[in-house]
Each structure stands twice: as C-alpha cells, then as structure tokens.
VEXTIGU-787986 format. One record per residue (C-alpha): chain; x, y, z; residue number from 1. Coordinates in steps of 0.2 Angstrom, whole numbers. Layout:
['A', [X, Y, Z], NUM]
...
***
This chain:
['A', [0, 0, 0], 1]
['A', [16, 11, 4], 2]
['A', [22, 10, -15], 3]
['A', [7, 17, -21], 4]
['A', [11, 32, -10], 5]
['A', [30, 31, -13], 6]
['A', [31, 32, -32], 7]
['A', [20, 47, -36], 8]
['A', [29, 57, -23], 9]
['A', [46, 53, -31], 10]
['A', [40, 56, -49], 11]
['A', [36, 74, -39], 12]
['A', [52, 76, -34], 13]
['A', [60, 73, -50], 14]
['A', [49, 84, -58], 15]
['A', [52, 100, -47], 16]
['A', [72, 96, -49], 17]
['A', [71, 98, -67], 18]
['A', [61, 112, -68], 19]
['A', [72, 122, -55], 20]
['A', [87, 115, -67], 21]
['A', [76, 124, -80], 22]
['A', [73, 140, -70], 23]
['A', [90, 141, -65], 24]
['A', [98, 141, -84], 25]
['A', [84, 154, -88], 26]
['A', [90, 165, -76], 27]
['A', [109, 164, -82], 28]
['A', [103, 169, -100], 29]
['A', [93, 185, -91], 30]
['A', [108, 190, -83], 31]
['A', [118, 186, -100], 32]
['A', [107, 199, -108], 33]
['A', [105, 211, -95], 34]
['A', [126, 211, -95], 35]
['A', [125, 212, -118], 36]
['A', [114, 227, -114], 37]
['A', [124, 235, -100], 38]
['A', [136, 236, -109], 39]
['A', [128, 243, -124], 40]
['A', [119, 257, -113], 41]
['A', [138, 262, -105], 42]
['A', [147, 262, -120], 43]
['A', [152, 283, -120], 44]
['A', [146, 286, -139], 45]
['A', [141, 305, -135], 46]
['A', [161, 307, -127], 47]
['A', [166, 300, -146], 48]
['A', [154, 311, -154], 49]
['A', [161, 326, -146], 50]
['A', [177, 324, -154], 51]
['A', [166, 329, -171], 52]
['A', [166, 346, -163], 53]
['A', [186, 349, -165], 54]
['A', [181, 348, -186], 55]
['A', [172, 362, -194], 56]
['A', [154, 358, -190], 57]
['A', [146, 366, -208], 58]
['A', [140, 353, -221], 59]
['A', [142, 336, -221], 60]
['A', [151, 334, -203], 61]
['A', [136, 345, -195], 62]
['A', [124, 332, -206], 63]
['A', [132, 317, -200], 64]
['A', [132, 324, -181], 65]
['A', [114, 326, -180], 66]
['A', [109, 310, -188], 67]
['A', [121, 301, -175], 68]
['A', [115, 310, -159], 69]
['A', [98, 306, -165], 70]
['A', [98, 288, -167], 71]
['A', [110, 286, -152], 72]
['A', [94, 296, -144], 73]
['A', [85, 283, -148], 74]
['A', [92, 269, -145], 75]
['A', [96, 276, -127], 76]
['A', [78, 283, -123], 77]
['A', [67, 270, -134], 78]
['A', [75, 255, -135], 79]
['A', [85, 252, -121], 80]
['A', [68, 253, -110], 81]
['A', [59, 243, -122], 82]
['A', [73, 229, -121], 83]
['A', [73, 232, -99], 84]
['A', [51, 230, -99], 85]
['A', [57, 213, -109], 86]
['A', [68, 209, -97], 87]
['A', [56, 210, -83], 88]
['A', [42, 200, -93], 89]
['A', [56, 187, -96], 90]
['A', [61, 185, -77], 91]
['A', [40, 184, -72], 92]
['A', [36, 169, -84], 93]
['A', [53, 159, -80], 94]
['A', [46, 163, -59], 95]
['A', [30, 157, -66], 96]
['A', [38, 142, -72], 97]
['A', [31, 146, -89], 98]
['A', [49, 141, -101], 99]
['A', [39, 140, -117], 100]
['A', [37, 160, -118], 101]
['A', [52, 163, -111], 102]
['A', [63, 157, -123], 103]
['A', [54, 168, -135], 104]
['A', [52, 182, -126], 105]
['A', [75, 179, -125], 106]
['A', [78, 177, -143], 107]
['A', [65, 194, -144], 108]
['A', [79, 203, -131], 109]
['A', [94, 195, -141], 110]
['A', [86, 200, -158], 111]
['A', [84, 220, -150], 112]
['A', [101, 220, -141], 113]
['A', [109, 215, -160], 114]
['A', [98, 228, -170], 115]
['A', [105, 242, -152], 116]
['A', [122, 235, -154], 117]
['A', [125, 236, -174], 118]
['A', [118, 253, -171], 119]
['A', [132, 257, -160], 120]
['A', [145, 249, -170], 121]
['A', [140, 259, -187], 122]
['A', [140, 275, -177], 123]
['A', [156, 271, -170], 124]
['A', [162, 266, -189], 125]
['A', [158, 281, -199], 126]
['A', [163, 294, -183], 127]
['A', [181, 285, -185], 128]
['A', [180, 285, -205], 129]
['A', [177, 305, -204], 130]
['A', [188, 308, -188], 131]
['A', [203, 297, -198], 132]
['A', [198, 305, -216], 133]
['A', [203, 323, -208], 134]
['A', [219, 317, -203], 135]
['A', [223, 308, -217], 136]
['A', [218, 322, -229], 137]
['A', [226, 335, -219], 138]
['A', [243, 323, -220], 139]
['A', [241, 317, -236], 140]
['A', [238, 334, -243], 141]
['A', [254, 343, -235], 142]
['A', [265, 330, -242], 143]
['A', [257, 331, -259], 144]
['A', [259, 351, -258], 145]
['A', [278, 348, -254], 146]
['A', [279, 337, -269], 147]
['A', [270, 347, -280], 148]
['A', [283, 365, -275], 149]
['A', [300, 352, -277], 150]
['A', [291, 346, -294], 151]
['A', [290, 364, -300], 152]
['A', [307, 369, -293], 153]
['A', [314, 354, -301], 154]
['A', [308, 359, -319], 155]
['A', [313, 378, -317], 156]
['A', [330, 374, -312], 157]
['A', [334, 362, -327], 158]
['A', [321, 366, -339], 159]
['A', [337, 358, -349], 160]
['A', [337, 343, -347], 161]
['A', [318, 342, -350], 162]
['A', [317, 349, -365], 163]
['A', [301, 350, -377], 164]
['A', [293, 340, -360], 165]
['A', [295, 356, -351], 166]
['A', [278, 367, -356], 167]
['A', [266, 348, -356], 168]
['A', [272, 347, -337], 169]
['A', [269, 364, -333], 170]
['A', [251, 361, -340], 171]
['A', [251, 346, -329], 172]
['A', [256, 356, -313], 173]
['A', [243, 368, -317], 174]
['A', [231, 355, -316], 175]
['A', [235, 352, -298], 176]
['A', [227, 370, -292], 177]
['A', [211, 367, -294], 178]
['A', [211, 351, -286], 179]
['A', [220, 361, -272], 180]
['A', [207, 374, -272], 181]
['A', [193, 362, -271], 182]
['A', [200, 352, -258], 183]
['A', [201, 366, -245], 184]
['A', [183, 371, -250], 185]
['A', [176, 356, -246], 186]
['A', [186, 356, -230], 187]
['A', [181, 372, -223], 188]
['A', [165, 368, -228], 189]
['A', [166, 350, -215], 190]
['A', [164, 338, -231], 191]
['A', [181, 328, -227], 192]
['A', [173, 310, -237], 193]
['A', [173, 320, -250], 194]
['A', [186, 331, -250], 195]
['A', [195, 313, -246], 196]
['A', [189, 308, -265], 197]
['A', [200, 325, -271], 198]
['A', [215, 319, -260], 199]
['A', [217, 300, -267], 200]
['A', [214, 308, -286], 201]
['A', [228, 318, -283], 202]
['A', [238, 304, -272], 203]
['A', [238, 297, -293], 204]
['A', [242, 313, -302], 205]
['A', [256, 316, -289], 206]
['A', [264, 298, -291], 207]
['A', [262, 302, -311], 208]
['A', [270, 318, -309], 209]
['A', [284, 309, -298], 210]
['A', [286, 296, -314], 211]
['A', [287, 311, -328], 212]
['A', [300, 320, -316], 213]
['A', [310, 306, -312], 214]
['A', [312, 298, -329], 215]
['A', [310, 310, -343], 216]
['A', [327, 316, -343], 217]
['A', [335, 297, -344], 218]
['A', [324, 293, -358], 219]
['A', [327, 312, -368], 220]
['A', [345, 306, -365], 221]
['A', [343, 291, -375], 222]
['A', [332, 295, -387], 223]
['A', [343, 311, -392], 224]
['A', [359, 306, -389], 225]
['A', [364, 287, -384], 226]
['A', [352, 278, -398], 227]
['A', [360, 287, -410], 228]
['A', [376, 287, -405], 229]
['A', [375, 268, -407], 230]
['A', [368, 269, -423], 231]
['A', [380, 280, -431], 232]
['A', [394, 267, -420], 233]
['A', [383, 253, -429], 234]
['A', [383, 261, -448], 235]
['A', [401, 264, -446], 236]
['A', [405, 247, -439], 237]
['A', [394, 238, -454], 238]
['A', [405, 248, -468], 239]
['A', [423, 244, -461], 240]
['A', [416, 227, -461], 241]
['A', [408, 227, -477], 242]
['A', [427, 234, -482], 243]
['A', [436, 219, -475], 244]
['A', [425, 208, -486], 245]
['A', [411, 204, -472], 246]
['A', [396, 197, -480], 247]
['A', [381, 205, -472], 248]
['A', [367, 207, -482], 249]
['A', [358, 193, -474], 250]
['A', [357, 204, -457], 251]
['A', [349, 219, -465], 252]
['A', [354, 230, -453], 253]
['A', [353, 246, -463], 254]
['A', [334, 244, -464], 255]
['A', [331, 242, -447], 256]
['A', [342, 255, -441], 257]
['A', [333, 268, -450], 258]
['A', [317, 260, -444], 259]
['A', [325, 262, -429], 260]
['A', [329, 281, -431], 261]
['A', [310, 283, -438], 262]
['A', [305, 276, -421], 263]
['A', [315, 287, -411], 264]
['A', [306, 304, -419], 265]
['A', [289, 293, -415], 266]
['A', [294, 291, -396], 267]
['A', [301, 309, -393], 268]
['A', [284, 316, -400], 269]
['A', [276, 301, -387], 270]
['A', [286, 312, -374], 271]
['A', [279, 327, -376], 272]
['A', [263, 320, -373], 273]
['A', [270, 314, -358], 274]
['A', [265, 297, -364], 275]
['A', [277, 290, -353], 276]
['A', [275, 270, -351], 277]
['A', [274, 268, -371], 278]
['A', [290, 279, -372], 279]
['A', [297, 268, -358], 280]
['A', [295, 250, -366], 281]
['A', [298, 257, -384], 282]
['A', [317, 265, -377], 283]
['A', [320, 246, -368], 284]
['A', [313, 237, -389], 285]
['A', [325, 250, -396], 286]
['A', [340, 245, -386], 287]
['A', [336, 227, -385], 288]
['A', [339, 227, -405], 289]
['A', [353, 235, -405], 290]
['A', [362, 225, -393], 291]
['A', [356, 210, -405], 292]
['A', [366, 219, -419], 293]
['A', [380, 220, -409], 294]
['A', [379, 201, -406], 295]
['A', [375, 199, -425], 296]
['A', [391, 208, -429], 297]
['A', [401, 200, -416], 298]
['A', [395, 183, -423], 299]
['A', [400, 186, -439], 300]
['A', [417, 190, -435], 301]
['A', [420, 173, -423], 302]
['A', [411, 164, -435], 303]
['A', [427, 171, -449], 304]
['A', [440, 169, -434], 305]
['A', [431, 150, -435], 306]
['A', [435, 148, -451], 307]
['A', [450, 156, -453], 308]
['A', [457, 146, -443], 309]
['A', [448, 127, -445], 310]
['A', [447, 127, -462], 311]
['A', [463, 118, -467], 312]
['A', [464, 108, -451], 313]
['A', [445, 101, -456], 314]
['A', [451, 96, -474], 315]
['A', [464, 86, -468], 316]
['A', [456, 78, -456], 317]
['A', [442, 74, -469], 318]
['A', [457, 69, -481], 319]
['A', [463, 58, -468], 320]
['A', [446, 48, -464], 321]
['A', [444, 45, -482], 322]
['A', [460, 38, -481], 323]
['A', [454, 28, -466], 324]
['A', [439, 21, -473], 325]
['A', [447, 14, -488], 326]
['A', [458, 5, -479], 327]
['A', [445, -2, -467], 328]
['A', [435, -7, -483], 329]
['A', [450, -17, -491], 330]
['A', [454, -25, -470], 331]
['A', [435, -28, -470], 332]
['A', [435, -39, -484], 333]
['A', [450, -49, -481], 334]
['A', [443, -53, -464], 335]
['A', [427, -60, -471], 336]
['A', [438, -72, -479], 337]
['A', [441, -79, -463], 338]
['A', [426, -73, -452], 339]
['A', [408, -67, -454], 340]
['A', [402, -50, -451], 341]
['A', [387, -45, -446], 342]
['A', [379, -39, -462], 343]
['A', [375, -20, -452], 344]
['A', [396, -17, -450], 345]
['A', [399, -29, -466], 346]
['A', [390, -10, -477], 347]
['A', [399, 0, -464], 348]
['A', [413, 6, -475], 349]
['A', [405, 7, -491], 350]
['A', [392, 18, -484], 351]
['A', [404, 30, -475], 352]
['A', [413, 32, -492], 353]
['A', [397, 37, -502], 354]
['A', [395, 49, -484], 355]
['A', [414, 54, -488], 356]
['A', [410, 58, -506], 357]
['A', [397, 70, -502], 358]
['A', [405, 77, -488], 359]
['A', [420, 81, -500], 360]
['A', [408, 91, -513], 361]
['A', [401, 102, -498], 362]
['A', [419, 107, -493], 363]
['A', [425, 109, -513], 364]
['A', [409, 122, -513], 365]
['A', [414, 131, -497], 366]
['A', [429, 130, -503], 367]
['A', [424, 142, -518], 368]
['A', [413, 151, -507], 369]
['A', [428, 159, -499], 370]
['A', [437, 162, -510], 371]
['A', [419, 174, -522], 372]
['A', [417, 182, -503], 373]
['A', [399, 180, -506], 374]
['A', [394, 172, -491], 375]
['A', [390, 174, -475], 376]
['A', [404, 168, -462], 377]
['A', [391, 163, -451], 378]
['A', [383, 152, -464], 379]
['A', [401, 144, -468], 380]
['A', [404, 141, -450], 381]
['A', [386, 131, -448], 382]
['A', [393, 122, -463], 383]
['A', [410, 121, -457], 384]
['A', [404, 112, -441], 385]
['A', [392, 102, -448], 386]
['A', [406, 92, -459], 387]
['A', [416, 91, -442], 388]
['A', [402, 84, -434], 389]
['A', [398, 72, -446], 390]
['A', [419, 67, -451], 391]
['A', [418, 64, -432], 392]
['A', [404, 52, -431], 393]
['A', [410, 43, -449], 394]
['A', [429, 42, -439], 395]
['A', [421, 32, -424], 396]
['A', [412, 20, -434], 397]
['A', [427, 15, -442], 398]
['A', [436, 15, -424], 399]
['A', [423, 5, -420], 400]
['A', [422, -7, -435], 401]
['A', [442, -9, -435], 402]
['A', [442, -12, -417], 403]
['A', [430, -25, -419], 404]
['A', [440, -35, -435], 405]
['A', [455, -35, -425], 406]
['A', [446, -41, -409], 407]
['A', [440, -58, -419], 408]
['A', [454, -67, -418], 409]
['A', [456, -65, -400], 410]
['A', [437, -69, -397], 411]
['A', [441, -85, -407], 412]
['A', [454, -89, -397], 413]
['A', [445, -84, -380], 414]
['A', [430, -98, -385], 415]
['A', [443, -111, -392], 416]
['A', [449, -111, -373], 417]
['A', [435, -110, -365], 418]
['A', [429, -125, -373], 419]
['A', [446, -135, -370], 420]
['A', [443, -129, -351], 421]
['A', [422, -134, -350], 422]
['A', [429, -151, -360], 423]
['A', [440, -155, -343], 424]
['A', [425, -150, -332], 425]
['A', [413, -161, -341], 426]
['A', [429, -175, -340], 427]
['A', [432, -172, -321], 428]
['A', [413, -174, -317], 429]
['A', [411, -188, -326], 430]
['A', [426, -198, -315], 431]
['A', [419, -192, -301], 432]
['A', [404, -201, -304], 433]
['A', [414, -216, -307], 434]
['A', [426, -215, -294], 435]
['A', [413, -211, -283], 436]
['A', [407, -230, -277], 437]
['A', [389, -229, -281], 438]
['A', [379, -244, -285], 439]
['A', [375, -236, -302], 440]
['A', [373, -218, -312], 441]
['A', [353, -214, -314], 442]
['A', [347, -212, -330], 443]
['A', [343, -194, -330], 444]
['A', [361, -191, -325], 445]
['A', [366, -200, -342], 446]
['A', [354, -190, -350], 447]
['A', [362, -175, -343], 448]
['A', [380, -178, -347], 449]
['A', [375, -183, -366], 450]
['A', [367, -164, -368], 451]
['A', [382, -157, -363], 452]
['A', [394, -169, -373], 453]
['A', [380, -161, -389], 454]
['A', [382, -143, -383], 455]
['A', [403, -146, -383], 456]
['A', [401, -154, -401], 457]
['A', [392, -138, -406], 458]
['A', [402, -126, -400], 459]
['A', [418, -137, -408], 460]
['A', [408, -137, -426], 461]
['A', [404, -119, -426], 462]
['A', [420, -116, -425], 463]
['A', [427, -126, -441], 464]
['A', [414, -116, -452], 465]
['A', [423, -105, -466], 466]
['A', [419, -90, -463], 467]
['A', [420, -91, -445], 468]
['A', [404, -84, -435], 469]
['A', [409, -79, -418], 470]
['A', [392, -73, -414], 471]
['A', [385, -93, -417], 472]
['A', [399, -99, -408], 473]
['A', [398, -85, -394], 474]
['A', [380, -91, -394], 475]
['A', [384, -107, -391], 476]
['A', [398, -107, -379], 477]
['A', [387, -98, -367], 478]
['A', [374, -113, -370], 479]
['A', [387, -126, -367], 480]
['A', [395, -118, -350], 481]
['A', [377, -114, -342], 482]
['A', [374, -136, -345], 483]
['A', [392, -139, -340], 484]
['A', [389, -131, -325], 485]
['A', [372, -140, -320], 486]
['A', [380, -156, -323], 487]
['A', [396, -151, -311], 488]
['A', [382, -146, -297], 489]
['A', [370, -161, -301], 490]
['A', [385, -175, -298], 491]
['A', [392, -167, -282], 492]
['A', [374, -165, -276], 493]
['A', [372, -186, -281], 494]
['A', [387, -190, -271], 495]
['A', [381, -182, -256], 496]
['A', [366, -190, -256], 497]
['A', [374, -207, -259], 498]
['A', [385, -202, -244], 499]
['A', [370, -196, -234], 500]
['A', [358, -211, -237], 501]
['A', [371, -225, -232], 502]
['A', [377, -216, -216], 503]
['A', [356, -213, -212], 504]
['A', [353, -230, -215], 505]
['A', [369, -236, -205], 506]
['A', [362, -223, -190], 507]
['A', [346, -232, -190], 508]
['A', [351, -248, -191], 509]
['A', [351, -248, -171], 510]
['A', [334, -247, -170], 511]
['A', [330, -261, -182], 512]
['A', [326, -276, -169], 513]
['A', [317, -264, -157], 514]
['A', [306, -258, -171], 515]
['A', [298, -268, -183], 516]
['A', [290, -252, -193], 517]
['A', [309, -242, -196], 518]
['A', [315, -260, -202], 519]
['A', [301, -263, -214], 520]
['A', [304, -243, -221], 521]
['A', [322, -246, -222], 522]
['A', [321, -260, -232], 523]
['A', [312, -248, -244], 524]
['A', [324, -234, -244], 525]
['A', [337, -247, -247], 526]
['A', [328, -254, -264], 527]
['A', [326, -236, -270], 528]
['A', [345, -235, -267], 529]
['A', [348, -252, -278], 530]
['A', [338, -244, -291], 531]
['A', [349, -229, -292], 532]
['A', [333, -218, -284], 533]
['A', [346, -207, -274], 534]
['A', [336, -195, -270], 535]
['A', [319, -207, -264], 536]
['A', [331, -217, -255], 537]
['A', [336, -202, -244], 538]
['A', [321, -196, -242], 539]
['A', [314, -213, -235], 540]
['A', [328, -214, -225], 541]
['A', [327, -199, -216], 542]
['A', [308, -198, -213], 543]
['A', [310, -215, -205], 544]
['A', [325, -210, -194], 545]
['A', [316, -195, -190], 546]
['A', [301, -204, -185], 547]
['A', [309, -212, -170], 548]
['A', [321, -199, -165], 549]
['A', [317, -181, -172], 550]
['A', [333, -170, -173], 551]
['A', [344, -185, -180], 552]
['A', [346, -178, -199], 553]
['A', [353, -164, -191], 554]
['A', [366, -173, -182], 555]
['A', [368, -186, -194], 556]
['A', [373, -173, -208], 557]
['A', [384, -163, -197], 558]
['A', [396, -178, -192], 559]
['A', [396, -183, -211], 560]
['A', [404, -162, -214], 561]
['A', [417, -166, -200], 562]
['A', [422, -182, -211], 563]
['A', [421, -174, -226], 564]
***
C-alpha cells in the first residue's frame, strides 16, 4: 500500500528538480542579456561624438552629427527601455515556471540587443571613418603640396634637361590648383569624405607627376643622344666590315636601323605628350635590337676567326678519314675471308665512303665560297661544323668497326679455350661419378652428361665453319657452359646424397630389432637405393629415422661435414 504512496511522490520530486534546473539556466541567460545590454547602454558614444566638434561643424560633418546624436537618442531613450520592460516580462514567466514563452520572449531581447548593438557599431564606424579621413587628408595633402613645389622647382632649375617636355608638365602642374582649391573648400565647408575623394585623385596625379620628373630626362637622353650614338657606332662598324669583305646582307641591318631612327622621332613626340609608359618600353625594344646587332656583328666576326682558322685543319682531317675508310673497306674484306660480319658493320665502310664523297663536294663548294666572298661567315661556319660533326661520327664507326676486326681473332681464341677448359670440367665430373662408389649412375644423370657432350660438339663445329661466325659460336659457348655447370652441381649433389643415405641408414640400423615399422621402411629406402633412386632413398631414409628420433638428420649430416 506504501508503494502506491512512494512512487508518485518521487516522480514529484523529480519533476520539481528539473524544472528548478530549467529555471536556474533561464536566469543565467537574463543575466547574459542584461550584461549584452549594460554594456551597450555604458558604452560613451556622445564622449566619441564630441570629438566631431574639433572639425568644422558646416556641411556634411554637421549632417552626420545630427543623424548620429539622433539615433543614439533613440536607442538610449526607446529601445533600451523597451529591451529592460522585456527583461522583466522574461524574469515573471521563468518565476511562473512558464519556459515555453520565455525562450521567445529571450531570442526577442537577443534580436533587439543586436539591432542596439549594430547601431552602436555603425555610429562608431563612420565617426572613425570621418575623424581618420581629416587626418589623413590633412597629412596626405601637406605631403602632396611639398611634392607638387619640389616638382615645380625641379623643372625651373633644369628646364634643360627636360626639353620640349618642359611646357606639357607645366600644363600638368597647373592641373594640380584646382584640385588644391577644391580640396580646401570642401574642408572648410566639413565635407572631409569627399574632399578625401579629391585627396586619393591627386595621391595618382602626384605619383604620375613623380614618374614624368623622375624619368624623362634618362629617356630624352637616350632618345637624343645614346640611340644614335649607337647607330652611327653601328653604320660605321657595318661599312669597315663590309670593307674587309664581311658578307652582311643577310642581317639587314641598314633597314632596321633607319626603322630604328623613324621610331626614335615617334617616341620623342610620345614624350611630349608625356606618354610616358609607351615611351618607356619602346626605349627598352630599341635598345634590346641594338644589342642583338652587336651580337649579330660579333657573330660574324667569330664565325670568320672559326673559319680562318679550321678550315685547313678540317680538310685534312676529312682527307685523312677517307684515307681511313678505304683502308677499313679493303681490311674488311679480307677478314670476311676468314670470319663473318654482321651484315650492319659488313655495309659500314661502303656507306661512310658514299658519306665521304658528299661530304668532299660540300667542302669543294665552301671551298669556292671563300674564295667569291659572297657568303655569310656565319653560314660557312654552320657548314663548317656540320662536316666536323659528321667526319667525327663517320671516324668512330670505323674505330669501332676496326676495333671490332681485330678483336675476332682473339674472341676465337677466347671460345677455343674455353671450350678446352668446360671439355676437362665435363671429364672431371664424369670420373667423379665413377670413382665415386655408387651402385650405379641414374638415367637422368646419363641424359644430362649426353646434352652437354652435344652442346661441346656444337660449340667445336661452329668453329670449323669457313667463314668463322663468332656470334654462333659465342652463342653457343654460353649454351654449353650454363649445361656444363648443371652437370658439375647435379653430380656433387648425387654423391652427397649417396653419402647421406648410407650413413642414415647405418644410423638407423640400431633401432631395427626394437622396431619392426623403421625396419620394414628401411628396407624400402634401401631398394630405392639399388635402383639408383638417390634421392627417394634419402628421403625414405630420413623420414624413418626422424620418425623415432626427431633431430637425428641434423646430427647425422653434421658428423658426415666433419668427415668430409
């Protein structure tokens, strides 16, 4: 009967404890808000708007002061008590229990706190924007003043060295003092946004006017003196050339020097008009050719200094392959009496001489070229080095080729003793196998020592043919010593096992009486033994000695090694 009393009065008590959990996390977001606002209501924004009152308050500073005080006004007189009547309808329905509405009434609170405190911030924002706009102006326009007087003194004081420039800059000057005049207008008149406007369009004009003052005297220097001092140095420099039998009409540097010179009026009238990043890149086109003439010029006089001095040495050495190849051709045929060429280096000598023959009529026309001086010397030095690049790759294949004539004799002589020495090996393993007192030599062992005996014989008829192939024979030495050497390994590897299986079988011969199975599985091993089945035997062996005492092929095999 207690339960039924005991249950409800605990679901009670649970019930109270969650909604004084509830109450007590609504109170802390009150007090959140009532902090937010607090510190909305104390911020001093009429303290930051009196700093307005240091500018002239006419115009646009007067405008912006009104509309600032007015909605601060408001925010302080309307909504701030709006926001506490809220507060104190929030804090009645958490005491009533009543969450539901109180969360809405909150995010109502949180709402008009943002909407007070983006009020703030965008009065706070455009005070500092005009406050810093004043100073910046007022900095900004003292150094631009500054610049403006050095710019004029500058062009009074060398009015020389700016030439026909000098009356389009004073025009560009006098474009400054209406800006000037407007900018302290609008300041005395409190409109600093836009007198900020006039400062940053004459922030450009003054680093524009800084360019023109800076660099037009470099460029008129150029244009009226260095350029054509390079193109006279040029002109002058093609005709003692052209005197000394220089070849240069393939440059046509005449023409484009005058284009030059035509471009240099172009660009000094592109000056007056102060057109001064055209001008710039122009100068920089105008001196990047020139330098390339220079080179031009200077390449034709290395490429003669080339000539001049490799011609002779290039004949003979072409003289001298020719004299090479023919005597390659004539070694190459008497070595095919006795060996066989690969039918690639057999053509190698007969192609580089019909390579030789066309070589010799390029150098026979250079040759003339010289002596008309007609020609370019760069173009005779590209040929020039062409037949040197070629002579050199026609002298290494007949390196190559004689290299590998003379070499044939010793490779025969290599293989002829080779094969003596894998005949001695094949000899020695086959004693071995007889000396090696085992019942008998398996048949595949027979099988094994008759394929190598074959690959001998090959190796011994390939070299009796007329003409000798050393690639066949090469071929088939290498054939022969990979099946010499198998047989080497598979005999030493049959006498072990021969050696093993006896000494397993004498091992296990103790345990014969005592155990009738390892008797019965010796007999077995020792019939695969009489049937020349060395390996089955061992591996009978072994499984039946290991049967009754694991570890014994290990011990069995060491003591064997000692013997050994």
């Amino acid at each position: 009967m207690v339960k039924y009393f005991i249950i409800p009065i605990i679901v009670l008590l649970v019930l109270i404890t969650i909604a004084f959990l509830f109450r007590r996390k609504h109170i802390s977001e009150i007090n959140k808000l009532e902090h937010e606002k607090m510190q909305i209501q104390n911020k001093p924004i009429f303290e930051e708007m009196m700093k307005v009152k240091q500018l002239n308050m006419t115009g646009e500073t007067e405008e912006k002061f009104e509309r600032w005080r007015n909605e601060w006004t408001e925010v302080v007189d309307v909504h701030m008590p709006k926001i506490d009547s809220l507060l104190f309808d929030a804090e009645d329905l958490i005491d009533r229990f009543r969450f539901k509405k109180a969360t809405a009434k909150e995010k109502e609170i949180q709402e008009k706190i943002r909407q007070c405190d983006k009020r703030k911030n965008d009065i706070l924002a455009e005070l500092n924007e005009l406050i810093g706009s004043e100073e910046k102006n007022r900095i900004e326009m003292e150094n631009l003043r500054e610049q403006y007087r050095l710019a004029r003194k500058t062009i009074l004081a060398h009015q020389h060295s700016y030439g026909m420039t000098v009356v389009p800059l004073e025009k560009e000057l006098e474009s400054f003092t209406p800006k000037f005049e407007e900018y302290d207008e609008l300041t005395a008149n409190g409109n600093y946004l836009l007198a900020r406007e006039i400062v940053i369009t004459l922030s450009a004009k003054g680093e524009r006017l800084s360019t023109l003052i800076h660099e037009i005297p470099s460029l008129l220097t150029e244009l009226q003196h260095k350029l054509p001092a390079s193109i006279r140095e040029l002109r002058n420099g093609i005709k003692e050339m052209e005197d000394q039998s220089y070849n240069l009409a393939h440059l046509d540097l005449t023409k484009q020097l005058d284009e030059i010179e035509e471009g240099i009026g172009v660009q000094l009238t592109n000056l007056e008009e102060l057109e001064i990043d055209t001008v710039r890149q122009n100068v920089m086109d105008m001196n990047d050719r020139i330098d390339a003439f220079y080179d031009s010029l200077e390449n034709e006089v290395n490429a003669r200094h080339y000539v001049d001095f490799h011609f002779e040495d290039i004949e003979d050495t072409l003289n001298a392959i020719i004299k090479l190849t023919r005597e390659t051709s004539d070694e190459a045929v008497y070595v095919q009496q006795s060996y066989r060429l690969d039918e690639k280096e057999a053509k190698v000598p007969q192609a580089s001489l019909k390579k030789l023959e066309v070589i010799q009529n390029r150098h026979n026309a250079l040759k003339i070229m010289m002596e008309e001086e007609e020609s370019a010397y760069s173009y005779l030095q590209a040929e020039l080095k062409g037949i040197s690049d070629e002579l050199e790759e026609i002298a290494e294949e007949q390196e190559s080729l004689a290299n590998r004539m003379k070499n044939l004799r010793i490779d025969e002589n290599n293989v002829r003793n080779r094969l003596a020495d894998l005949a001695r090996d094949l000899q020695n393993a086959d004693r071995k196998l007889h000396r090696g007192n085992i019942p008998g030599i398996p048949d595949e062992m027979d099988a094994r020592l008759e394929e190598a005996e074959e690959q001998l014989f090959l190796v011994s008829q390939s070299l009796q043919e007329v003409p000798l192939n050393m690639s066949v024979a090469e071929s088939y030495l290498a054939n022969a010593q990979t099946v010499v050497k198998e047989v080497n390994e598979r005999v030493d590897e049959l006498l072990e096992n021969v050696m093993l299986v006896e000494r397993i079988i004498q091992y296990g011969n103790r345990y014969r009486v005592s155990n009738p199975e390892m008797h019965e599985r010796l007999l077995d091993a020792e019939e695969s033994f009489r049937q020349f089945r060395y390996a089955k035997a061992l591996e009978e062996a072994a499984t039946a000695v290991e049967a009754v005492e694991p570890g014994a092929m290990k011990r069995i095999e060491e003591m064997l090694k000692e013997q050994v």
